[in-house]
C-alpha positions in Angstrom: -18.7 37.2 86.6 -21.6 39.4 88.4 -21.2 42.5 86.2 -22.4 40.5 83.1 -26.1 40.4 83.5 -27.7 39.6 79.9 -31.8 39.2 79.3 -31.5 35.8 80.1 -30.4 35.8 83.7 -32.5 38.6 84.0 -35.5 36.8 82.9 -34.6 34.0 85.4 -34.1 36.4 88.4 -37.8 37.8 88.0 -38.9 33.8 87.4 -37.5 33.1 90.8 -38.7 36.3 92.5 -42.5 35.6 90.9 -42.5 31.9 92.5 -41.1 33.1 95.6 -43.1 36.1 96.4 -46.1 35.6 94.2 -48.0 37.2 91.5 -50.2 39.4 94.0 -47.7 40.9 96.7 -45.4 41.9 93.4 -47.2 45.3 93.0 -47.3 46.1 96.7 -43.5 45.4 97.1 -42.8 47.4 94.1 -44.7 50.3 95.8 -42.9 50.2 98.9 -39.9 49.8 97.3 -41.1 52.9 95.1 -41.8 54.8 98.3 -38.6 54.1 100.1 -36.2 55.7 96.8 -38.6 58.2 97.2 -38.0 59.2 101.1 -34.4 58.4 100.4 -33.4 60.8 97.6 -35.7 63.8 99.5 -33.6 63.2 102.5 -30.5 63.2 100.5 -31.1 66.4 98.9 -31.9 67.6 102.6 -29.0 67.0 103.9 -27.2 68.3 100.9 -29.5 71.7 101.2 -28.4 71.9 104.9 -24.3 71.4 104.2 -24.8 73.8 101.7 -26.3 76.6 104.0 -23.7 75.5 107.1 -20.9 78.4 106.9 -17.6 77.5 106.5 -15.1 77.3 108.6 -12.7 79.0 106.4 -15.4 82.5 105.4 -14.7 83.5 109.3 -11.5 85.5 110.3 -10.1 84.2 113.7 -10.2 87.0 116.3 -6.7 88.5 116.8 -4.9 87.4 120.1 -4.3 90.5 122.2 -0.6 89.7 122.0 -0.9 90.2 117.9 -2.8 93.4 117.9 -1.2 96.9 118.2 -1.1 98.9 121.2 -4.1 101.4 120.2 -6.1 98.4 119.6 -6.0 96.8 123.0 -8.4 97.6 125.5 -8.0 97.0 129.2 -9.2 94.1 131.5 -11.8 95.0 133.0 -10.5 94.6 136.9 -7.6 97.7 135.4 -10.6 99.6 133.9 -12.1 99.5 137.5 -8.8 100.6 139.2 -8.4 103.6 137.0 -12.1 104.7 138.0 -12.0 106.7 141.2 -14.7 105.1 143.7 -17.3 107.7 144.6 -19.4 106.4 147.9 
């Protein structure tokens, strides 16, 4: 019923529009209108830009848990690297 818009209601729709709104504010509402798609699609393609430059959380490697990682890898805590240090006064 709505998706079938022929010359004819459209002719009728800008009718109505032109009695309600009048002949002289038609151009400024059109501008503003204008400007708002305007402001619209730049901050669309803004926030496009800036999900495009986010990294993703998939292009990082998670750090290895200490558990998971061999024996040569692991380094000690640091309260048993300041054990192993003797304490000069």
């Amino acid at each position: 019923m709505f998706g079938r818009l022929g010359a004819p209601e459209i002719v009728l729709i800008l009718v109505v529009v032109m009695l309600l709104f009048g002949a002289k504010r038609l151009p400024g509402m059109a501008r503003s209108f204008g400007q708002s798609v305007r402001i619209l699609k730049s901050e669309t393609q803004a926030l496009r830009k800036d999900h495009a430059d986010e990294p993703q959380a998939d292009t990082y490697a998670a750090a290895p848990t200490p558990a998971l990682q061999p024996e040569s890898a692991r380094q000690p805590a640091p309260e048993a690297a300041e054990a192993d240090i003797p304490h000069r006064r």
